[in-house]
N, C-alpha and C positions, 0 to 999 in steps of 0.2 A: 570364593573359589579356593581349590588347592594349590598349594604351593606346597617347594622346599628347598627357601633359599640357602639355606646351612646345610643343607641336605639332608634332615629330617621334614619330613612332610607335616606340614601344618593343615586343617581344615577351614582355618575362616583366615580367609586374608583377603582384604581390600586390592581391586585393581584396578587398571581404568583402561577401560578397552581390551580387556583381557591380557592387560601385561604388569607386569609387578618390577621393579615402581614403575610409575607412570611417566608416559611420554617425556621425554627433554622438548621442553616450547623454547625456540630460539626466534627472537625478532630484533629491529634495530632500534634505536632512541627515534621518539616520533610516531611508531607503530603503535596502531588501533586493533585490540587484540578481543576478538568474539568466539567465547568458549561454552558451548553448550552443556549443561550439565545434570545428565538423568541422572537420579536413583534407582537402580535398579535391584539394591541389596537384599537379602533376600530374608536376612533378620528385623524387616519391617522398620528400621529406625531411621531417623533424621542422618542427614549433612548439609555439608557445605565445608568450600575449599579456601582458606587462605592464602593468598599472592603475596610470599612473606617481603621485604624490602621495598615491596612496590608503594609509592605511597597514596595514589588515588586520587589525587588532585582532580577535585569535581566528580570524581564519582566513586563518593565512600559508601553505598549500598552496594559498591562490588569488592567489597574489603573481605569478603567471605567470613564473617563472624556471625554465629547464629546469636539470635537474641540480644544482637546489638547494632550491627548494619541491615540484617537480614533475617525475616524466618528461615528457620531448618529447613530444607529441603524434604519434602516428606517422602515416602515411596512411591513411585510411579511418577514423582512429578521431574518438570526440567525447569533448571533457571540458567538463565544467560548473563555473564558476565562478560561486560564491553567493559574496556579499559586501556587509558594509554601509556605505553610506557616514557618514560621520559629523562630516565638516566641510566647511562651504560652501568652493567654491575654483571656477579653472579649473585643469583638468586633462586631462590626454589618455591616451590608450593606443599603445601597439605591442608588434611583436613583440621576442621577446628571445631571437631563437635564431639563430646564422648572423647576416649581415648582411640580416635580414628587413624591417628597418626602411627600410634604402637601397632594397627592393623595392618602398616602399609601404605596409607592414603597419604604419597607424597613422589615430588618428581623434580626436575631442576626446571630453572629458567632462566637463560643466560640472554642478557639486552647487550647487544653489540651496538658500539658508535655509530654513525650514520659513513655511507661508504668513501664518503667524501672527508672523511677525520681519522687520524690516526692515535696510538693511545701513547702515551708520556714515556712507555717504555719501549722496548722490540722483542720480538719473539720470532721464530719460524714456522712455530706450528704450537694447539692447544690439547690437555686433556681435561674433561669435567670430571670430578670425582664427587660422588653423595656417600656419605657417612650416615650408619644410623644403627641401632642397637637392635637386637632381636628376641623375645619371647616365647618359647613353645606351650604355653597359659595365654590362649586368645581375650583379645582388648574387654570382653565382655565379663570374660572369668576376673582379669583384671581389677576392672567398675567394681564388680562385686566385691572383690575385697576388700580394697580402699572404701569402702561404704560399711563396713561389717561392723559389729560390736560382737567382741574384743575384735579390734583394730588389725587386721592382716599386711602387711606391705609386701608389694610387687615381686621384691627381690632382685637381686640384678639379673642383667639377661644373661641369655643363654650364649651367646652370639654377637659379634663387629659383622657388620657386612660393609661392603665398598661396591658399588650400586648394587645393592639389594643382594650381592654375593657373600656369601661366606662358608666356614665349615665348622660346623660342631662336633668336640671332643675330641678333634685330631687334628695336627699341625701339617704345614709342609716342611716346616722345617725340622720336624718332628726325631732325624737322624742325623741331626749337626750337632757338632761336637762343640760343647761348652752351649749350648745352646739353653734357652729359661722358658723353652716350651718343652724340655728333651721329656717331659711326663708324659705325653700324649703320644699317642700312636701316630705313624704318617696317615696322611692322607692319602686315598685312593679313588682315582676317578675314575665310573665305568662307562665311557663313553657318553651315549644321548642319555645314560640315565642319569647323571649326574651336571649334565646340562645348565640345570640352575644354577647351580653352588660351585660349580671348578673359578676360579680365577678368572678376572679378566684383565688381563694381561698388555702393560703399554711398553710397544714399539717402538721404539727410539731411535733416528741415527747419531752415529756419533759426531762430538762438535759442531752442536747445533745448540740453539735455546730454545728453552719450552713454559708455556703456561700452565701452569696447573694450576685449574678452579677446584677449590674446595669449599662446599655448606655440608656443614650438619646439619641432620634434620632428626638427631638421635632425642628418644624418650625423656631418657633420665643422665646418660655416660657423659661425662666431660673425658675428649680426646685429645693423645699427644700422636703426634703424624709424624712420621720421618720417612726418609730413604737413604739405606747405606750408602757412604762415601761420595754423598751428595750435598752442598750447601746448600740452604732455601734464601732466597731472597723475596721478602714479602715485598706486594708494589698495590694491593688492595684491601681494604679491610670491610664487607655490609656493604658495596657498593661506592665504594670512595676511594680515592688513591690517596696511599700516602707515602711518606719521605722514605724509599727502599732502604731496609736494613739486613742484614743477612746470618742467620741462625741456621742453627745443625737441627733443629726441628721446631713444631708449633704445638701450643695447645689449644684447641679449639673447644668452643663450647655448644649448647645446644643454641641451634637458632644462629648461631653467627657465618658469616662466608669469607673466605681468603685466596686471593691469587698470588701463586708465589712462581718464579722464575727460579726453573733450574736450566743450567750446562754441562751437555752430556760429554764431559771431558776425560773419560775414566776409563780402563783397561778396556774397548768393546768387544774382550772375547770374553769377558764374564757377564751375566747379568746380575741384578742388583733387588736386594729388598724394600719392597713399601709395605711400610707397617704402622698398622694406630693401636693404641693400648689406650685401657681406663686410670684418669685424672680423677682426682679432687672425693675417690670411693674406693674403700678398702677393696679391689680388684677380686671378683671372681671368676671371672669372663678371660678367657687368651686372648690376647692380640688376635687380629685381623691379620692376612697378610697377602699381597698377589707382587707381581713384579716388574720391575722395569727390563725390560729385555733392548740391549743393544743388536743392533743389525750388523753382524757378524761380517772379518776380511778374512774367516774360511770359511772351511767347510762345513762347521759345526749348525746341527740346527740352531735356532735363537729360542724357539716358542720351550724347549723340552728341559732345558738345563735346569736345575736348583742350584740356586747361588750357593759355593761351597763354605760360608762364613753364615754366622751366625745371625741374626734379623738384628735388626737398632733393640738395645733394652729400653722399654719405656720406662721413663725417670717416676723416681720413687712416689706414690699415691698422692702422699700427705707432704710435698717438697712444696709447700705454697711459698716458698722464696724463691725457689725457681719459677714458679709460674708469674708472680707477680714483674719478676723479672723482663720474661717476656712482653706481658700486656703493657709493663711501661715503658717499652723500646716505641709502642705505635703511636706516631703524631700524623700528622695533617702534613701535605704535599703543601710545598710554599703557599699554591696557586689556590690554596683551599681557602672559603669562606671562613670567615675569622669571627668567634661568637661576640654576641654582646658584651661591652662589659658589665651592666648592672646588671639586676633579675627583677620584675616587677612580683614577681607571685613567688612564695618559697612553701615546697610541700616536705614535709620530713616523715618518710612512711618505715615505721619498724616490720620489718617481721620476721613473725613468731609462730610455733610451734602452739597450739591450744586445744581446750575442750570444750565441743558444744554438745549438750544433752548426753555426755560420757561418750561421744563419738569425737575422735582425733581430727583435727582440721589444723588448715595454716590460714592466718590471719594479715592482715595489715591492718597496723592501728587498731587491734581488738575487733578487727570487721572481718569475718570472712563472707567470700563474695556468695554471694547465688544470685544468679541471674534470671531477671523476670520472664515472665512467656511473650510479652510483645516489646519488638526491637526497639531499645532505646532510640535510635535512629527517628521512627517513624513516630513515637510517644512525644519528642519533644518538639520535633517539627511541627506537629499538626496536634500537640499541646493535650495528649490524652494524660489530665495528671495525676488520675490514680495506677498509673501502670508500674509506677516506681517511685520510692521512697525519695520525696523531694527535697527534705532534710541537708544541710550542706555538712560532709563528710569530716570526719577529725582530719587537719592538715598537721597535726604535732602528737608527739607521744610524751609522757611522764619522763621530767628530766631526771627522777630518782628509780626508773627502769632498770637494774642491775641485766644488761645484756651478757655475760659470765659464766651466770647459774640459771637451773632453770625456773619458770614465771612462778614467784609464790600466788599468785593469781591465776590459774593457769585457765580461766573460764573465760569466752569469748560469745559474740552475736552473730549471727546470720546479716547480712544487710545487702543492697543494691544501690548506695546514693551512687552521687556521681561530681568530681570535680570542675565546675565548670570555670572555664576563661574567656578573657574577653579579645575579642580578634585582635592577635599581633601581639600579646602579653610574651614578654621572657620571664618561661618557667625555670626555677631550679628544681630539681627532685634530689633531694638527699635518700639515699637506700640505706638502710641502719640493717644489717644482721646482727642475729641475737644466738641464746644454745637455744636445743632444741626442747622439749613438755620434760623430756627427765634425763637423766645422765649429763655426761659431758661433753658434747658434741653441739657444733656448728657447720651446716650445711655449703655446698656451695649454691647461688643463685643464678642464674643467667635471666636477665630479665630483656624482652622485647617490648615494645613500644610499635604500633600501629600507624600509619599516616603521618609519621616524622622519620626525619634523621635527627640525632642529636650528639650534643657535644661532649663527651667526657671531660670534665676538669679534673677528676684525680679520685684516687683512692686513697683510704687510711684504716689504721689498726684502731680497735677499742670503739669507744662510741665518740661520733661526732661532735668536735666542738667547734661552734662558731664564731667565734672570735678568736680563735688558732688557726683553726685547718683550712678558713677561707681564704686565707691571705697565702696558702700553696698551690691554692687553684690554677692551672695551665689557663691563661688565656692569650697567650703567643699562636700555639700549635695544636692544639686538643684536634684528636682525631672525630671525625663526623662515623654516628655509627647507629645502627638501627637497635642492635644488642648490645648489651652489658653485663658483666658478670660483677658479683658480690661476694668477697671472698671473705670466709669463714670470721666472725668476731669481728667484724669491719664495716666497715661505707663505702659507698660509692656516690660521686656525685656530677649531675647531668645537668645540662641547661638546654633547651629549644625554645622556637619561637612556635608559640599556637596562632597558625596562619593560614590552614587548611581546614574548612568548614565541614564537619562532621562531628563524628562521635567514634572514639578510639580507644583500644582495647591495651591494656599498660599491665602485663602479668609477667610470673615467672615461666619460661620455657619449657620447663621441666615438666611434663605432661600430669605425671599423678598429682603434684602439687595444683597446678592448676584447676585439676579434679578437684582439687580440697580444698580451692577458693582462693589462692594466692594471686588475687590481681587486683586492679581498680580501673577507672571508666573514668576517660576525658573529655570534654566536649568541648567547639568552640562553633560561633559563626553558625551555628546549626540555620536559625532563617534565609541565609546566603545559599541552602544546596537546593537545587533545582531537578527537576525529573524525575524523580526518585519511581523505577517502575514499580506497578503496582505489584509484580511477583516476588518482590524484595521485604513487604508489611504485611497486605493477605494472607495471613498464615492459612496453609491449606486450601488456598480458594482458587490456586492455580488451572490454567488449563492445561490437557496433555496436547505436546507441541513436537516438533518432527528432533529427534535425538543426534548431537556429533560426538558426544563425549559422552562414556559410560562407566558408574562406577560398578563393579561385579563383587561379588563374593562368593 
């Protein structure tokens, strides 16, 4: 369908139900959630929807991954997704097939406590906020480029949106004085025609407290969030609480979620700026921006004002000491499960920037991923074992790897093995970033993990050593967390229990990279899962069945 969330109109954009983004699904802990899901696309290709956070406990063929829980959704066909939820969080969804997600295929999904429980902090009232990056080069032109020889990249986007709103090439704050948008022209809204893209704008009375949930669900942009003359007090981090601390702004990554608490204790006859700018990438994209508007003790409207001060400056690209900062402010709420202390299984996955057949790819461990045509899920359950490479996967890299410069090797393999465990094993996963195929550059990562929460023990500079860096592991307080970030020439290191019988999907966030094979496949307990419908392995073989959810283009 068209759209024009920036206010340039785009022609292929993913919907669902004829709305862009899709629906907010709110249910409570305990709820049994059945979501019908046509294709209706009209580019004839595959989906399917990922439930991000949610972990699926007994029903990981509804984990929305194609060619791993599930075949692609084809055209015409419906698949049903029953699932329960089971711990409060914010969370969101999109697609996970193709670069579906850079389309638009995504929406929030907030699990509230059950009505009979209250949550560790207090609030008076909440706002959801979805973060996400925007392109006027449809997902398709995209693929194609990230596929090309010579090698094209994305670029950054054109656009921030704040659900699905935003404005391209002109600021609102565009006639403030000292202002670091003052290059761009104001914005101008002309009523219903500008509909999509004007602001959406939170209400606020004053001296009150408020929740703001926030997921990114952005491409490729690492975000810094603020709001003028506003403290944040984080109180959640991927669905977990933890020990509130309180910052003048966050940086969020792709894939991760945060609820922070603000008090609206501030002059209420002005209103206030919310604004996200680009992290962790030389920025060519403006800030985002829409506003808090206090509920005025005159006569002034509240909806019409421009805060007369400049928006928050988002802190400088490449201050990864600031960032680091942040991420190691976040622990674990006292109340929170406390990780193992030992790891039975330790995987140490580098990655790297490589070539396969003079075509640019990202690797783990010299692998990059391509995923077979029938779903790992269904191949190892019911044991079909030429569907994939049964080979057990490198768990280590070359300890004379110069992570620094770039690969004097720089030639890599296609593969599809797969990590297997044995039920109840504590994993560690060491993350190693490396530069990237030439120059001097190192990426940032957000990595998610599928059907787990897991623990952060810590990060470090240079390359991992284990008889040093082990021994600074957090095992006090490590926050519980479904994403991770890997910041530039560094590690990151993670421990979970594989306790949930399936087969799960362990990549980088970052959508093109993902395209380009940055991920790897875990399994545990696979003969423990039961039911498995047959629309989830049938690739193709579906029946057409009565539609409640639809995706459009």
């Amino acid at each position: 369908m068209k759209k024009k969330p920036d206010c340039i109109e785009r022609s292929y954009v993913i919907g669902i139900n004829g709305h862009f983004p899709g629906p907010t699904i709110k249910a409570h802990v305990g709820d049994t959630l059945h979501i019908s899901l046509s294709n209706n696309l009209s580019t004839h290709e595959g989906t399917s929807i990922h439930w991000h956070g949610i972990t699926q406990h007994g029903t990981p063929w509804a984990d929305g991954t194609a060619s791993i829980s599930q075949c692609a959704i084809n055209p015409g066909e419906i698949f049903h997704y029953r699932f329960t939820v089971d711990k409060a969080g914010t969370y969101f969804y999109h697609g996970h097939y193709g670069l579906q997600r850079s389309a638009g295929l995504y929406g929030s999904l907030i699990v509230d406590l059950p009505l009979d429980q209250k949550e560790p902090f207090h609030y008076d009232s909440e706002f959801n906020l979805l973060l996400s990056d925007w392109w006027h080069n449809t997902s398709l032109q995209q693929e194609l480029a990230l596929s090309s020889n010579p090698f094209q990249w994305i670029g950054e986007p054109q656009s921030l949106l704040i659900n699905g709103r935003g404005q391209y090439n002109c600021s609102m704050a565009a006639n403030i004085v000292n202002n670091n948008n003052a290059t761009l022209p104001q914005c101008k809204f002309r009523g219903n025609d500008d509909e999509e893209c004007a602001p959406e704008i939170l209400h606020v009375d004053p001296n009150k407290t408020y929740r703001i949930r926030i997921a990114s669900t952005t491409s490729l942009s690492s975000l810094n969030f603020a709001i003028s003359n506003h403290k944040l007090v984080v109180v959640e981090a991927d669905g977990n609480y933890v020990d509130p601390f309180e910052v003048d702004d966050i940086d969020i990554y792709s894939g991760e979620s945060y609820s922070i608490l603000i008090t609206t204790n501030q002059n209420p006859n002005n209103n206030y700026w919310i604004s996200i700018g680009v992290r962790g990438r030389k920025p060519n994209t403006p800030q985002a921006l829409t506003i808090l508007s206090y509920k005025k003790t005159t006569s002034i409207s509240s909806s019409t004002i421009i805060p007369n001060f400049p928006p928050p400056i988002t802190p400088q690209w490449n201050d990864f000491n600031r960032s680091k900062a942040f991420t190691n402010k976040i622990h674990a709420l006292m109340s929170s499960p406390k990780p193992p202390t030992h790891y039975d299984h330790r995987l140490l996955l580098l990655n790297t920037q490589n070539l396969i057949n003079g075509y640019i790819k990202w690797a783990i461990n010299n692998i990059s991923l391509m995923l077979p045509q029938t779903p790992y899920l269904g191949s190892i359950k019911f044991k079909i074992n030429a569907a994939f490479d049964r080979r057990h996967p490198s768990e280590n890299f070359s300890g004379g790897y110069d992570i620094f410069n770039p690969p004097t090797n720089p030639n890599a393999t296609f593969g599809n093995r797969i990590y297997m465990f044995r039920m109840n094993q504590v994993v560690d996963v060491i993350l190693q970033n490396a530069n990237v195929l030439s120059g001097k550059n190192s990426d940032i990562h957000p990595w998610h993990l599928h059907g787990h929460d897991f623990w952060v023990l810590g990060y470090g500079d240079g390359k991992f050593n284990q008889g040093y860096d082990e021994k600074k592991f957090n095992l006090k307080n490590p926050p519980l967390r479904n994403t991770v970030v890997i910041f530039p020439y560094g590690w990151t290191a993670l421990r979970f229990r594989a306790n949930n019988p399936g087969v799960w999907f362990f990549h980088c966030h970052i959508e093109a990279h993902l395209h380009m094979g940055m991920g790897v496949i875990f399994a545990e307990g696979v003969e423990h899962v039961k039911d498995i419908p047959r629309e989830a392995l049938a690739c193709g073989l579906t029946k057409k069945i009565t539609m409640s959810f639809n995706t459009t283009n």
